[in-house]
N, C-alpha and C positions, 0 to 999 in steps of 0.2 A: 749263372748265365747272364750277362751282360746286355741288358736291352735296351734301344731306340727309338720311339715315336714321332712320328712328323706328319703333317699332312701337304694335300696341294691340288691346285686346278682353275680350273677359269680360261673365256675362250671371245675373242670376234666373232662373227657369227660371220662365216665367208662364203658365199653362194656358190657350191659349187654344183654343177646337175650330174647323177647320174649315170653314166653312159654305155653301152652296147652297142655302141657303133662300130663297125669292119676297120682294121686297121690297113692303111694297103703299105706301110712300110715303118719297121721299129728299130729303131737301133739301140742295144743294149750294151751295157758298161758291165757284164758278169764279176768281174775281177778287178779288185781295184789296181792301178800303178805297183807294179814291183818293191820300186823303192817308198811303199806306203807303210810298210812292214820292218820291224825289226827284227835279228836275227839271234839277238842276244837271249839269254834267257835271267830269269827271272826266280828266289826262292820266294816269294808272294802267293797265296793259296788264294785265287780268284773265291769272289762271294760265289755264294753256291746258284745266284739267280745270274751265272754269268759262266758257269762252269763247265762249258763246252769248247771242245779239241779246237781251235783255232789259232792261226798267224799271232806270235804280239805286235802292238800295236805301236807305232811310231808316233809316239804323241809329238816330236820336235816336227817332223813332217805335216801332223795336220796345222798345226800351229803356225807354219811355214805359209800352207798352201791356203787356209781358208779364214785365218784372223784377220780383222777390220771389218766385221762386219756386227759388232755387238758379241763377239764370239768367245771364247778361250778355253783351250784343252787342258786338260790337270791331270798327270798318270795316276794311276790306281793300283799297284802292281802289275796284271798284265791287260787290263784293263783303263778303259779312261772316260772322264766325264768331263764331258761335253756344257759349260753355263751359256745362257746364254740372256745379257742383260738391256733394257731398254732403261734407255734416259729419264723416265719418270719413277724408277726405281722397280719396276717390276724385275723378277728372276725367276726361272727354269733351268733346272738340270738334268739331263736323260745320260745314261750309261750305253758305254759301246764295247762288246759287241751285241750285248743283251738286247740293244733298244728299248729298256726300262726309263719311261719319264719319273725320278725320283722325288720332284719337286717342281711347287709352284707358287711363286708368292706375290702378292700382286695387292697394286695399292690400294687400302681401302679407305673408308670413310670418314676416319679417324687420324688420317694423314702416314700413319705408318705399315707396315705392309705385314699382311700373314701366311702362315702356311696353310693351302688348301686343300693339298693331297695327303695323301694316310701311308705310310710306309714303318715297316717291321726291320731294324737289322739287330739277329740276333748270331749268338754265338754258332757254329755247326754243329753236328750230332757227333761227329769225330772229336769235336774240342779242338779242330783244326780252322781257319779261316771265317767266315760270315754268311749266312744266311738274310738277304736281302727278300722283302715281299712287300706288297700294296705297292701305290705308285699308279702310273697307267700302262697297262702295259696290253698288247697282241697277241692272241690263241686263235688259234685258225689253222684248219686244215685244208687243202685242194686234194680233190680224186676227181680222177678221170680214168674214162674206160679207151680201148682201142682194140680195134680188129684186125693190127698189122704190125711190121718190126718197128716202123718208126714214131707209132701212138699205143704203147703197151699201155697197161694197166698202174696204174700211179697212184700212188697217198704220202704226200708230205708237206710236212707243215715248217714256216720258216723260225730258224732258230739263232743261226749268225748276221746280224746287221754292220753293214759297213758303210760308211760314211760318201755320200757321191757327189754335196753340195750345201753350200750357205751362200744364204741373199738377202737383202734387205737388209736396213739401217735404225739403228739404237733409239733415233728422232722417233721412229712410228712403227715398224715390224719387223721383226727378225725370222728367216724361214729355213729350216736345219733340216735335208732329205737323206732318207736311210735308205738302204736298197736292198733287198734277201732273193738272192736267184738261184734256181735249179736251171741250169742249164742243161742238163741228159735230158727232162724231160721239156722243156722249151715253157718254163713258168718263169717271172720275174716279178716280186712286191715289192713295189715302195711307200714308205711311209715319211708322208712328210707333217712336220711340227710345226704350226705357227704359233709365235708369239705375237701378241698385240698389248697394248695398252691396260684393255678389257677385259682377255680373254685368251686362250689357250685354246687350239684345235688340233687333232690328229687325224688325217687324211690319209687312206691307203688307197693304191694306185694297184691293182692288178693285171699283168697282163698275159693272157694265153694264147702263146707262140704256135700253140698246135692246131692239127688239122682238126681234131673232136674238140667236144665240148670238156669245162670242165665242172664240178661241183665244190661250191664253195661253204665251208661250216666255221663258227665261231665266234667271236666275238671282239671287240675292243672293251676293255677290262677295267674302271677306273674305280678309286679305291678314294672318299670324297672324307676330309678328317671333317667330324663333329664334336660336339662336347658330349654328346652320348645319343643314341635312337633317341630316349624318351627326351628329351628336345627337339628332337628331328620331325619335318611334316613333309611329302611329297603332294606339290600343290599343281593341278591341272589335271589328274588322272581320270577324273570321274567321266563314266561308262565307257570306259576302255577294258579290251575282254582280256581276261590272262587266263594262263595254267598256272598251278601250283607244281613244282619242280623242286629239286636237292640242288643244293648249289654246287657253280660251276667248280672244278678242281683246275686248276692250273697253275703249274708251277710259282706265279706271282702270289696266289692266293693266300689273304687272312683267315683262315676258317680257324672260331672255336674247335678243341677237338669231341665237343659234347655235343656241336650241333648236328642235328637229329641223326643221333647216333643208334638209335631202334627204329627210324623210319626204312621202312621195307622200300617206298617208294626210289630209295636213293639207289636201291642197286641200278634197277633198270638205266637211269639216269648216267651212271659209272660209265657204264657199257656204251652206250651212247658218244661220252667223250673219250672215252680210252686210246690210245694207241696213236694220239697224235697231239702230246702237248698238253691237253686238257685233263689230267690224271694220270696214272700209271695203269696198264695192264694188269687186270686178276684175275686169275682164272678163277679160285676161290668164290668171286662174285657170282658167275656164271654156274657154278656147281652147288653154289648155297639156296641159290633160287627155283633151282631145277630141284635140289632137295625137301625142301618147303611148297613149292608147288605155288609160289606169289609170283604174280603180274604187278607189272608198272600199271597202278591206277591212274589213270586220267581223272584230274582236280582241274574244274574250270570255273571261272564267274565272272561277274560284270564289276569292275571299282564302282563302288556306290559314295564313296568320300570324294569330293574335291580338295578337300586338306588331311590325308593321311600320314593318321601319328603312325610312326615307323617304331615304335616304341616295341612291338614284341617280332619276336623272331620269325623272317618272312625271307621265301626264295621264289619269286613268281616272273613269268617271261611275259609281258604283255606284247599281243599280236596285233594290238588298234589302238597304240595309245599316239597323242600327239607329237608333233614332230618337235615341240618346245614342251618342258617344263622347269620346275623348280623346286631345290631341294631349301628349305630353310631350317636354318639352325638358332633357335631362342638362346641356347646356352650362350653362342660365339656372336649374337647380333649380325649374324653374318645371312649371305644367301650362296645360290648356284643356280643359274638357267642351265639348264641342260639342253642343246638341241642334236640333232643328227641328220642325215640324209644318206640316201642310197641305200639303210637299212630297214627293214619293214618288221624287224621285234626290238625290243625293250627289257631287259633284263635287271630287275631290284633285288640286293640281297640288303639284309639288315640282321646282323647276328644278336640284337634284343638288347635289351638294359640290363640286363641282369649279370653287367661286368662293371669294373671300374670306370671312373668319371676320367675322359680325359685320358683314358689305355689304351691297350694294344688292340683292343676291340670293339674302339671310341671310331666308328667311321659304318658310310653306307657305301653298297658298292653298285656302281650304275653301268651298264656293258648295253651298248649299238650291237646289234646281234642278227646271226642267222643259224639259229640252232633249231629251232620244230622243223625249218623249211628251207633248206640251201639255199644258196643262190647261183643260178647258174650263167658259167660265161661263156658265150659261143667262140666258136673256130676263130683264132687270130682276130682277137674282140679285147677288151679290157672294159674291165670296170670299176668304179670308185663307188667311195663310202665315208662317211664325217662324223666324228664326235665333235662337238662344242663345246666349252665349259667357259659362260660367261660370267665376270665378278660385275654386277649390278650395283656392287657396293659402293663406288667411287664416291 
């Protein structure tokens, strides 16, 4: 099997606030242009981080409709990636319709530019096509309840992204918007990308159409390349309170397959994310625990380090950590600010040293998060949310 390592990230730090304020009028783009689509088909076996039922994509048409902006499309079979470059040499790439950021490389202090995100493509388990993972990428689920035909009972999470706009110039910022709508149920996501100079940011835009409220879980999912944990420190944590947790499963996901592979605590955890994106359904899980007679223990503490070696295997959700920190890397001489907004947890995985230097499980992973505690958006309300990844390194 045939494998790929890469890393990426870095971000501006863009001020955005917040919001739950009433919308009193939205107009939504559900559907891209007709002639956005091609009709032809394809024998290309889309990466498996891309391989859901959709439209192909007219790469000549976006090409058409949205280059000159720092931009340019490139087919993938039935897929396409999306670069997107600025004048001082930085570059990003995100895949459509996955809305996988694949990369990010951005100038450093050295005068030449690196990769900052941590990405896997490997062979499929058929021996057919590719398996794409790490990267940054979106899990998130929305539920909402209702007491009538036109606000039923809803759980879905977005899975096709289509392309609704590019702005900005190659000189200073480039800004690339994704859109994910359920339209039956009156929900629409958008996620917008900026590039900068600096830094790299991922912005999502929720907004609910409906008369209820809805619940919001998940996370944004960033996959940060290192030379390994044991050069890695996360610096600014100290007394900030976490739970100990199983890490996230979701489709993007780098997971060793040894990590804590006898911790009981993971079931509970499973159950938690299943059924929308963040793992697969098992019932297995649910029947194993009920057999054994184990509870999800609750693991909590205060960070006592301000410079925490990331050095042994850790999955912890902080609920009070800062809105900035910093992952630094001794091995790469490199850093990463990390900041966020509009989320209120903080989610670290770090799969240990005790892999190859510079491998497949040479990266930390940092996810803006509302997993202990949803987030809820009121009646025809929207709300925003920020990851940041700044390179300080210039």
């Amino acid at each position: 099997m045939a494998t790929v390592y890469s890393s990426i990230f870095s971000s501006n730090f863009i001020h955005l606030q917040p919001s739950r304020n009433p919308i009193t009028k939205i107009t939504t783009n559900l559907i891209p242009p007709h002639n956005n689509f091609n009709t032809s088909t394809r024998n290309f076996q889309l990466p498996r981080a891309a391989s859901i039922p959709h439209p192909p994509i007219n790469v000549d048409y976006l090409e058409t409709e949205f280059s000159g902006h720092g931009t340019s499309f490139t087919s993938l079979g039935e897929s396409c990636v999306v670069r997107m470059g600025l004048d001082n040499g930085s570059v990003a790439t995100l895949m459509l319709p996955s809305g996988l950021i694949t990369s990010y490389k951005p100038r450093m202090w050295h005068g030449g530019l690196q990769e900052l995100l941590h990405t896997s493509v490997s062979e499929g388990d058929d021996g057919r096509g590719a398996v794409i993972r790490g990267g940054v990428s979106l899990a998130f689920r929305c539920e909402g309840g209702g007491d009538d035909e036109e606000n039923g009972v809803i759980s879905w999470s977005p899975t096709i992204w289509n392309l609704r706009n590019v702005g900005g110039s190659p000189d200073e910022s480039i800004q690339v918007e994704l859109i994910s709508s359920n339209s039956e149920d009156k929900i629409e996501i958008k996620h917008i990308v900026t590039l900068k100079e600096d830094a790299i940011s991922s912005e999502i835009v929720i907004t609910n159409l409906r008369s209820s409220s809805l619940r919001l879980t998940g996370s944004i999912i960033g996959h940060l390349a290192v030379s390994t944990p044991e050069a890695s420190y996360a610096v600014g944590l100290e007394r900030a309170n976490y739970f100990v947790k199983p890490h996230i499963l979701s489709k993007f996901s780098i997971i060793p397959p040894d990590f804590n592979k006898n911790d009981s605590r993971q079931l509970g955890f499973k159950r938690l994310l299943s059924d929308w994106g963040l793992g697969s359904p098992n019932q297995d899980l649910k029947d194993e625990t009920a057999k054994n007679g184990e509870e999800d223990e609750e693991i909590e503490g205060e960070e006592d380090d301000n410079y925490k070696h990331l050095t042994e295997k850790i999955s912890l959700i902080y609920t009070s950590a800062p809105r900035n920190f910093t992952i630094m890397d001794r091995g790469k001489r490199n850093s990463v600010a990390v900041g966020r907004e509009g989320f209120n947890e903080l989610y670290i995985f770090s799969p240990g040293s005790n892999h190859k230097s510079y491998g497949k499980y040479s990266y930390i992973c940092i996810g803006q998060a509302a997993l202990l505690k949803p987030i809820t958006i009121g009646p025809h309300s929207e709300w925003r949310g920020v990851q940041h990844l700044h390179n300080p390194n210039l």
